[in-house]
Backbone as CSV, one residue per row, in Angstrom:
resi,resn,N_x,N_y,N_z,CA_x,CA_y,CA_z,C_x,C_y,C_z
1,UNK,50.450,28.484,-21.028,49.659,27.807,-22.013,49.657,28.616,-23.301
2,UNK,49.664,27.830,-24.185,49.780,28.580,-25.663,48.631,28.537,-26.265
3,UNK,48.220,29.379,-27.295,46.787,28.879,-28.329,46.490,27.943,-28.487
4,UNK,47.292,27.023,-28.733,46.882,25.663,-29.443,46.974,24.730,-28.073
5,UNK,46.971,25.274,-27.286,46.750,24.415,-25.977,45.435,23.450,-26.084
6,UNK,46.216,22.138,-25.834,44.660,20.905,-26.146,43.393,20.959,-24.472
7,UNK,44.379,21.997,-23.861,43.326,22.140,-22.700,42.328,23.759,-22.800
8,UNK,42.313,24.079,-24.267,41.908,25.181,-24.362,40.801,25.036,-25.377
9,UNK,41.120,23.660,-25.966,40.298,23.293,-27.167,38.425,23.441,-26.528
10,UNK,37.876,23.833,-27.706,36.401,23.296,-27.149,35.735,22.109,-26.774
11,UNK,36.167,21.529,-27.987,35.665,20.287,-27.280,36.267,19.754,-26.127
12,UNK,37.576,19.420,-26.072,38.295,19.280,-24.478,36.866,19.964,-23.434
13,UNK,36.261,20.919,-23.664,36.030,21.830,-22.956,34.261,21.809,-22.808
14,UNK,34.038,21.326,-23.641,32.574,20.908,-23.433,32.226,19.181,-22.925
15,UNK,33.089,18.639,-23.180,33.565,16.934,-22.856,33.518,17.382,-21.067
16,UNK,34.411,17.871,-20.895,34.972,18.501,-19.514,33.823,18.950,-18.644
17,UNK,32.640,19.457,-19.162,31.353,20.448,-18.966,30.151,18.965,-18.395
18,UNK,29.866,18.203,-19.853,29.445,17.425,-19.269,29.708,16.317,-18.336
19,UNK,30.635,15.832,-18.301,31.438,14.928,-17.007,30.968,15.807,-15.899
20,UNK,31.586,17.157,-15.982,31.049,17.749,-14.429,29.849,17.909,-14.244
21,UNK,29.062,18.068,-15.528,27.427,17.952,-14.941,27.113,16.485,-14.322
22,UNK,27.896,15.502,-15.092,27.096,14.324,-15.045,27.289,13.970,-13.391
23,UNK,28.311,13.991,-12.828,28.901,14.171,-11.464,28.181,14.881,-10.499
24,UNK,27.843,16.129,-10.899,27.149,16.859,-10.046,25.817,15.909,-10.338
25,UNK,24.816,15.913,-11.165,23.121,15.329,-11.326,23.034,14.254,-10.046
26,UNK,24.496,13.268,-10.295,24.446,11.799,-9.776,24.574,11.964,-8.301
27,UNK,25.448,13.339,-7.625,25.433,13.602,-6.384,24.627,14.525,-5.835
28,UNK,24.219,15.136,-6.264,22.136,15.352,-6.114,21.833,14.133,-5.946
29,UNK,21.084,12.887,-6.705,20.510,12.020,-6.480,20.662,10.876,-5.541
30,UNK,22.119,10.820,-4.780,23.072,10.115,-3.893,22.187,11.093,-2.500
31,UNK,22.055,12.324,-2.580,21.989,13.067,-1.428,20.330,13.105,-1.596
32,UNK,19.710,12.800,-2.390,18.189,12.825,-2.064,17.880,11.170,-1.689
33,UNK,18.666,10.480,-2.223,18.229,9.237,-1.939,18.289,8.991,-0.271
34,UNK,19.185,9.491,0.121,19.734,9.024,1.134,19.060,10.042,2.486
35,UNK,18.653,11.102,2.080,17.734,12.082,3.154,16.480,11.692,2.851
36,UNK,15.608,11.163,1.863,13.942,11.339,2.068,13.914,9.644,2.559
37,UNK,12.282,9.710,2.527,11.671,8.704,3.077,11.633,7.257,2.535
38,UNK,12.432,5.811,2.533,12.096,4.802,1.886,11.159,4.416,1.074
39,UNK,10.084,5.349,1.604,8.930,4.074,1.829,8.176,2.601,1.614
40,UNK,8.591,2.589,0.870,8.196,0.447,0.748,9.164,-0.451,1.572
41,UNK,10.396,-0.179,1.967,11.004,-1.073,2.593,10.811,-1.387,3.709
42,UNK,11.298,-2.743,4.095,10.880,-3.135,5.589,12.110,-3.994,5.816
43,UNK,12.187,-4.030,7.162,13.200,-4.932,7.785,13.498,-6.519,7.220
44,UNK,12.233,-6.611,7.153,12.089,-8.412,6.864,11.806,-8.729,5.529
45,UNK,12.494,-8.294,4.414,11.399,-8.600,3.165,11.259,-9.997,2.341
46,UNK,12.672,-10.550,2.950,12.905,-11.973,2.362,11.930,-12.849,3.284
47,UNK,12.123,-12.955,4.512,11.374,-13.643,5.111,9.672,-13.743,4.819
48,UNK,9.705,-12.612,4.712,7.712,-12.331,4.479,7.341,-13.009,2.845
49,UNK,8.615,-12.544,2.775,8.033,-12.984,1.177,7.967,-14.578,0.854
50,UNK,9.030,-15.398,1.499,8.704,-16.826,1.420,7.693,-16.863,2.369
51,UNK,7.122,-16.518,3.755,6.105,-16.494,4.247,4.702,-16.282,3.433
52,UNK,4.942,-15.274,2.419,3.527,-15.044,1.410,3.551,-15.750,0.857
53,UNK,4.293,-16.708,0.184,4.285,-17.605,-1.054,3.849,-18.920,-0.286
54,UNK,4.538,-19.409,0.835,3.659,-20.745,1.925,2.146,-20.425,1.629
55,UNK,1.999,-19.061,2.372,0.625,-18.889,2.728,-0.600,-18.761,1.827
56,UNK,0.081,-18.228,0.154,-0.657,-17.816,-0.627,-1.193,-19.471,-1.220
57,UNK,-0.135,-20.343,-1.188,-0.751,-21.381,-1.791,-1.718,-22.747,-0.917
58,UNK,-1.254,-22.201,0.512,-2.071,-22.776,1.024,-3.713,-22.492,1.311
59,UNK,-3.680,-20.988,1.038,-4.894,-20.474,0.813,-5.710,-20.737,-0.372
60,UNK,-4.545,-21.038,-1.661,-5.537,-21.381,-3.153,-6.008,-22.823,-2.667
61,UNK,-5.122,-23.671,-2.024,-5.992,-24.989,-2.301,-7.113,-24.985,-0.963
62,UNK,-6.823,-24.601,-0.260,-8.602,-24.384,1.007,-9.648,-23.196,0.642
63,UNK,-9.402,-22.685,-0.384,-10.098,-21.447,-0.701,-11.561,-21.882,-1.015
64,UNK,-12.959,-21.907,-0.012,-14.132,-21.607,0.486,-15.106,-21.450,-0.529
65,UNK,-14.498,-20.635,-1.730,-15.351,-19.551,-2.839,-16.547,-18.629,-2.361
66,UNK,-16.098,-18.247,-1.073,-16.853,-17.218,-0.474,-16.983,-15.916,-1.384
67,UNK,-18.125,-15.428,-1.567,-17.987,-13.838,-2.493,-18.297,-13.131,-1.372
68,UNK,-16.912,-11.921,-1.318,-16.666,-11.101,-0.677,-16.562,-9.461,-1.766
69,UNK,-16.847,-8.763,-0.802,-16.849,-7.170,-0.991,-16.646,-6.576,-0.168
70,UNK,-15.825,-5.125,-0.664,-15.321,-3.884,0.299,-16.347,-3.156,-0.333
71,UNK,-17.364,-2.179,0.353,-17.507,-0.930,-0.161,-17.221,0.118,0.800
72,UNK,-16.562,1.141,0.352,-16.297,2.198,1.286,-17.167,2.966,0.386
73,UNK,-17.125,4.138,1.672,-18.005,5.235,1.365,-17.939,6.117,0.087
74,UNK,-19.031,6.567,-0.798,-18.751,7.674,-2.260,-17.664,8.445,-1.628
75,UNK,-17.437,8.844,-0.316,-16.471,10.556,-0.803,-15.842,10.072,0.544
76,UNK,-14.206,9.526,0.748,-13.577,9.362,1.894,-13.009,10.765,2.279
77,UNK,-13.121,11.124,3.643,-11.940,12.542,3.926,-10.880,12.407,4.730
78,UNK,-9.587,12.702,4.464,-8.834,12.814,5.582,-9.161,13.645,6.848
79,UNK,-8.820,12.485,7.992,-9.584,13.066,9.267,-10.689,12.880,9.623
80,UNK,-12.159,12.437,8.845,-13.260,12.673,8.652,-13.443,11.334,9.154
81,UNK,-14.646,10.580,10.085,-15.461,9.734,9.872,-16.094,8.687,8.544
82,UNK,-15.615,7.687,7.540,-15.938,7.385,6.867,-16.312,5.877,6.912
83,UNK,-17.727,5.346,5.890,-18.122,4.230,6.546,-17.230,3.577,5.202
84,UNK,-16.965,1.831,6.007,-16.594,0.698,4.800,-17.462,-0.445,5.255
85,UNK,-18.385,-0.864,4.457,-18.889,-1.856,4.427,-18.315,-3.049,3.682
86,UNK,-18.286,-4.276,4.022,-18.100,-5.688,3.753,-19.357,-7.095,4.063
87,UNK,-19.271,-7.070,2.582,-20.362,-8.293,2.478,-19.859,-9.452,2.409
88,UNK,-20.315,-10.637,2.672,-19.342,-11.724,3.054,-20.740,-12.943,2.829
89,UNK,-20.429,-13.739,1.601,-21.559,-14.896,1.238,-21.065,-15.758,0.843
90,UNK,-21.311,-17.611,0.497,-20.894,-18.355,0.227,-21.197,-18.163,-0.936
91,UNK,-21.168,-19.536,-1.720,-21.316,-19.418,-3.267,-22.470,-19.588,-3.332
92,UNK,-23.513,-20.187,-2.923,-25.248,-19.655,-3.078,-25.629,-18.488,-2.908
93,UNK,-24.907,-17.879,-2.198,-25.434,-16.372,-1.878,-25.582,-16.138,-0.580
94,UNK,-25.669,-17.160,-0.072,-26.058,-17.493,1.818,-25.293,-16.759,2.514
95,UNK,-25.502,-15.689,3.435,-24.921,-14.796,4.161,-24.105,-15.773,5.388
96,UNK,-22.893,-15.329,5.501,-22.016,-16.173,6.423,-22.138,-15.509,7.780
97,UNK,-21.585,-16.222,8.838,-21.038,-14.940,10.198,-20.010,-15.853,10.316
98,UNK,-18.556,-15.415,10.373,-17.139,-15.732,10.344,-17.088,-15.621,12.242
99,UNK,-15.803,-15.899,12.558,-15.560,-15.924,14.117,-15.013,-14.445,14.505
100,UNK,-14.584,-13.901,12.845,-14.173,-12.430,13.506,-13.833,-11.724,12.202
101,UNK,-13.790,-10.133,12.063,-13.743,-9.668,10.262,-12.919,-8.374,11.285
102,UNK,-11.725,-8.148,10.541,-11.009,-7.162,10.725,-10.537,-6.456,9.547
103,UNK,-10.453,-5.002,9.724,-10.023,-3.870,8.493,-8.510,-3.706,9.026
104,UNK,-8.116,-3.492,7.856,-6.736,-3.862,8.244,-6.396,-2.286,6.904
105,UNK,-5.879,-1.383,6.950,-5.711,0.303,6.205,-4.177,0.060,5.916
106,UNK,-3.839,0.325,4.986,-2.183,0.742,4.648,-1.877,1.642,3.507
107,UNK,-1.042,2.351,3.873,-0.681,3.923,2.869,0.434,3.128,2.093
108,UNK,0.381,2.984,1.120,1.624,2.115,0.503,2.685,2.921,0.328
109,UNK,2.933,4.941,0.738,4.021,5.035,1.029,4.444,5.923,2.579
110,UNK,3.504,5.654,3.181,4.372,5.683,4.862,3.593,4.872,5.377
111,UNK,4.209,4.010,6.295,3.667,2.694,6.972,3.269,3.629,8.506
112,UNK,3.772,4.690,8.480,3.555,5.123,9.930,1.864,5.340,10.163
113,UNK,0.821,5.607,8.993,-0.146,5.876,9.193,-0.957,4.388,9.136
114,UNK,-0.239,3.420,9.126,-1.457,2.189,9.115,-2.117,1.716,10.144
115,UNK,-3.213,1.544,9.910,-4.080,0.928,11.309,-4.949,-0.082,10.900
116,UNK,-5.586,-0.587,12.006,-6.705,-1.938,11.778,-7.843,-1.895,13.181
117,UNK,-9.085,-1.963,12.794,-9.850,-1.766,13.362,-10.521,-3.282,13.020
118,UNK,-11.350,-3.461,14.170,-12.466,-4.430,14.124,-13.466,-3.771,13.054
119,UNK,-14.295,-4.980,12.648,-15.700,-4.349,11.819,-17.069,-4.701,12.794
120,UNK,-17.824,-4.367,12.858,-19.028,-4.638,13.420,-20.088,-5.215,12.547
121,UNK,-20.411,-6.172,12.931,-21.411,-6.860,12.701,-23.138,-5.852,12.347
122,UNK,-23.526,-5.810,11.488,-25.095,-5.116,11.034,-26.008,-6.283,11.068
123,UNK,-25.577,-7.435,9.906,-26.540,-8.228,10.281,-25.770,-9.731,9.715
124,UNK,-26.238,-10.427,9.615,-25.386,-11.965,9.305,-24.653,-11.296,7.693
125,UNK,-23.411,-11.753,7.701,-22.639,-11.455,6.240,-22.671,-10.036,5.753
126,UNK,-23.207,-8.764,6.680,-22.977,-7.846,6.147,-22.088,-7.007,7.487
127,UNK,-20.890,-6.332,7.387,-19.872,-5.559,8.857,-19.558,-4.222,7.952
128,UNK,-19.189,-3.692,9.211,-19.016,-2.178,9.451,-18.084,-1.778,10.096
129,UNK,-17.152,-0.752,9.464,-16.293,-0.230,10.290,-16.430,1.587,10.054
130,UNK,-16.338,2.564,10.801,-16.125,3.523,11.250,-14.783,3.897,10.981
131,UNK,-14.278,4.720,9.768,-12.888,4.869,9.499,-12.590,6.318,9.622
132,UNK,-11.217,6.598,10.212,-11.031,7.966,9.867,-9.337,8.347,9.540
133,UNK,-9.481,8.274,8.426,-7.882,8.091,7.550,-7.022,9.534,7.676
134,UNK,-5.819,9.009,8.718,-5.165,10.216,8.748,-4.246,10.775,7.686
135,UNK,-3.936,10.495,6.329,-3.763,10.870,5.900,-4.314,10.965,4.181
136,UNK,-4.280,12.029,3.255,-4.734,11.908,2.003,-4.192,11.088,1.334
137,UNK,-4.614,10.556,-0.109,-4.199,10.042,-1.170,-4.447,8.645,-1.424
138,UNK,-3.615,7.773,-1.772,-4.154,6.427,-1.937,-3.697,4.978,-0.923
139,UNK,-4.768,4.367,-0.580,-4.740,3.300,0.862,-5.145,2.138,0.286
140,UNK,-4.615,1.281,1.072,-5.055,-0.458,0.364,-5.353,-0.903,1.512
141,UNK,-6.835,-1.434,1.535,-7.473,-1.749,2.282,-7.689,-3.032,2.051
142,UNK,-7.686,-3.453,3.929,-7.522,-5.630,3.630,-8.662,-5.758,4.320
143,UNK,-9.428,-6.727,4.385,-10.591,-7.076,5.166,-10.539,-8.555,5.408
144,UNK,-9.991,-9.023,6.350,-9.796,-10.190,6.691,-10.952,-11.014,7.972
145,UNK,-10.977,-12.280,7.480,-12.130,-12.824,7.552,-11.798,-14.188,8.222
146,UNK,-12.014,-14.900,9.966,-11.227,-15.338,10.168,-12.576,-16.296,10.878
147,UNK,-12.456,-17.595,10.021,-13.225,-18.287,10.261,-12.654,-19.889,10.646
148,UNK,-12.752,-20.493,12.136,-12.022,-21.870,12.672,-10.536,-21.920,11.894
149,UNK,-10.021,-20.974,12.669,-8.723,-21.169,12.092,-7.891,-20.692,11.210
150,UNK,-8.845,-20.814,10.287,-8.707,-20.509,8.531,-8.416,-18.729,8.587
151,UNK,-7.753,-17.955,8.191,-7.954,-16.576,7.220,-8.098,-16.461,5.848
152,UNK,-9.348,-15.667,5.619,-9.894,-15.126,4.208,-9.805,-13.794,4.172
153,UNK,-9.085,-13.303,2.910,-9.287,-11.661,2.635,-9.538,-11.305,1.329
154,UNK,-9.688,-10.069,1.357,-10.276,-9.271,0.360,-9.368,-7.948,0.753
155,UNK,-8.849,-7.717,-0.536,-8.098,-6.074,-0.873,-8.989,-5.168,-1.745
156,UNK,-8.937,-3.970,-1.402,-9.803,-3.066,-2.350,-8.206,-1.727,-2.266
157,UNK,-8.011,-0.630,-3.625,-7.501,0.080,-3.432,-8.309,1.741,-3.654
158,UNK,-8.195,2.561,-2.368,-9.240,3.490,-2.448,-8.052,4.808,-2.289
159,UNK,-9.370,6.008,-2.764,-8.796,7.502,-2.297,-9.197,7.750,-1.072
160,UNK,-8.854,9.149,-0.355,-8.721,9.315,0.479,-8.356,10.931,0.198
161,UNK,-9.630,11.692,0.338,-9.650,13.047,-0.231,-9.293,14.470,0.881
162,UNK,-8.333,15.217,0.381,-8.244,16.138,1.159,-9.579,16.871,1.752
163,UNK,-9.468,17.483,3.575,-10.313,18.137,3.426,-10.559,19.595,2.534
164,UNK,-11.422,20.032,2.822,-11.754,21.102,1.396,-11.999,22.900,2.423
């Protein structure tokens, strides 16, 4: 190769620099994609999803106008015992009792920690569940409400605080 070699030039040579960075960044991101955790995907997503769209509109036109509420507890802990209350009234205010009210917990990024518990009944239109969230950070909580047939829910999105 001589001085004036065009494979000696700088720019040749910084052109050359970034291509190989850009190559390397993109196969980093090929190799992280492909070792960590999905998390939002699921097997079925087409299916569920025309399944939500049936269901969602069959729910707007039978929809009750029940006023519903989640309250979970001021300070949730991972691991810890925590209460969620759900109030459940028609549109006068009139306390309902449904045929059955289930908590239904989901980590929107590992599905491995989701669970669903029954709620217990306190008194007409007001239930209780006993939660203890195995893991920190943020959970979307469903409270479904299952009255002759029919399902009614309510989503709330909560924390879920390390212990200390």
């Amino acid at each position: 190769m001589t001085k004036s070699s065009p494979w000696r030039s700088p720019v040749f040579l910084i052109w050359s620099g970034l291509l190989l960075m850009f190559f390397i960044a993109n196969g980093v991101f090929i190799y992280l994609a492909q070792t960590n955790d999905p998390g939002l995907v699921v097997d079925n997503y087409y299916e569920r999803g025309q399944d939500y769209e049936k269901n969602m509109l069959k729910r707007m036109a039978q929809d009750p106008g029940w006023n519903m509420r989640i309250e979970p507890a001021p300070k949730l802990i991972q691991n810890t015992d925590g209460e969620v209350r759900f109030f459940l009234s028609d549109k006068e205010g009139e306390l309902l009792v449904p045929d059955s009210v289930r908590l239904f917990a989901y980590r929107p990024t590992h599905k491995e920690g989701d669970f669903d518990v029954p709620m217990e009944e306190l008194q007409n239109g007001v239930y209780r569940a006993m939660v203890a969230f195995p893991l920190p950070g943020i959970w979307d909580v469903l409270v479904v409400v299952t009255k002759a047939d029919a399902e009614y829910s309510e989503a709330l999105r909560i924390n879920v605080a390390k212990p200390e």
